[in-house]
C-alpha positions as CSV (number, residue, x, y, z in Angstrom):
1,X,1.6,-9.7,11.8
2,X,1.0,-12.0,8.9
3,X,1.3,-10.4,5.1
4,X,-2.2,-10.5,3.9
5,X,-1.6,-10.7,-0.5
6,X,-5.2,-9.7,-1.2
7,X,-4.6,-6.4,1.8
8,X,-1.8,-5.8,-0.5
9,X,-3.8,-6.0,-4.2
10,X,-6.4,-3.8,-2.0
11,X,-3.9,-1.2,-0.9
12,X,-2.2,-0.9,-4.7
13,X,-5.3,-0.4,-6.3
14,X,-6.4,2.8,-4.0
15,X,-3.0,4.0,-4.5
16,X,-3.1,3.6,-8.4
17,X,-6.5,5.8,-7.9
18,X,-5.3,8.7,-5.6
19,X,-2.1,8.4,-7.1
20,X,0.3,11.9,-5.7
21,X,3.4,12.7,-7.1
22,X,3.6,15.1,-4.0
23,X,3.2,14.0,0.1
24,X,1.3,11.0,1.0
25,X,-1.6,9.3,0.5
26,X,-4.3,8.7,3.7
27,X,-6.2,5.3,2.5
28,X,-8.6,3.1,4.5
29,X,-9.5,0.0,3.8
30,X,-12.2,-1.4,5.1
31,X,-12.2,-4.5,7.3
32,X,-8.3,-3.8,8.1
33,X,-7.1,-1.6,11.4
34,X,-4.8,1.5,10.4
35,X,-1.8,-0.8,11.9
36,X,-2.7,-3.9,9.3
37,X,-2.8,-0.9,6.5
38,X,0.3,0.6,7.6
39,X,2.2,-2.5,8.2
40,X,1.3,-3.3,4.2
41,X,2.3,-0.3,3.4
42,X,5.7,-0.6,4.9
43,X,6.2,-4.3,3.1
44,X,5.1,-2.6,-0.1
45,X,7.6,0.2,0.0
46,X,10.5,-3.1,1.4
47,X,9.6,-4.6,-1.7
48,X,10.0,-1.4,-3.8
49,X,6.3,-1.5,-5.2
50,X,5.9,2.0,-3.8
51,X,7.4,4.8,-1.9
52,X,5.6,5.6,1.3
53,X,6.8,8.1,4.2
54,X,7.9,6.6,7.5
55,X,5.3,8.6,9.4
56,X,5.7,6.7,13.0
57,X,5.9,8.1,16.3
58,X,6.3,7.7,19.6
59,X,3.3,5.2,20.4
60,X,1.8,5.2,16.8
61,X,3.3,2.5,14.0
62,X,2.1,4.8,10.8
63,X,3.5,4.2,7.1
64,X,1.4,6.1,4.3
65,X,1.8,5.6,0.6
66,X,3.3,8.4,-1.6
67,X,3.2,6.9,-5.1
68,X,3.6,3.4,-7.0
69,X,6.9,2.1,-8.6
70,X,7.0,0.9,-12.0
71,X,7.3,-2.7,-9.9
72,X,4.1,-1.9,-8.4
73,X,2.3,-0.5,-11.7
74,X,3.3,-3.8,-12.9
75,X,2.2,-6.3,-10.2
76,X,-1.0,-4.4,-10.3
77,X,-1.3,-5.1,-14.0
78,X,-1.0,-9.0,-13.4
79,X,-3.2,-8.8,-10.4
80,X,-5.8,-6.5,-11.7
81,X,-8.2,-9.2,-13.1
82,X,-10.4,-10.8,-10.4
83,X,-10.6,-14.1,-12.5
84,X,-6.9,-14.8,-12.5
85,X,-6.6,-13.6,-8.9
């Protein structure tokens, strides 16, 4: 699967809004399977922009978001504006 940089802008920015110090975080986004979300998700928490839970089992690849890092708070900063992205 190829890393998709605006899946990645989608999926910090309904993190940032549901934001959970506590469990994890169910987000959809639309136009992207659960697998391409997940999959993000998993890259995202490799590249310490957030934590996320390794929910995966036997049959089912399944990341979900817990919270952002301050790495991710601050990506999202310089990403937030839609004219310099």
């Amino acid at each position: 699967m190829q890393r998709n940089i605006d899946l990645i802008r989608e999926i910090l920015l309904e993190v940032e809004k549901k934001d959970s110090p506590t469990g994890w975080i169910d987000i959809e986004i639309d136009g992207y399977s659960k697998e391409q979300v997940a999959y993000h998700v998993q890259l995202l928490a490799e590249a310490s922009y957030m934590e996320a839970k390794n929910l995966t089992t036997k049959g089912r690849f399944n990341w979900k978001p817990v919270r952002l890092t301050w790495q991710g708070h601050d990506f999202l900063d310089a990403a937030r504006d839609n004219t310099i992205w």
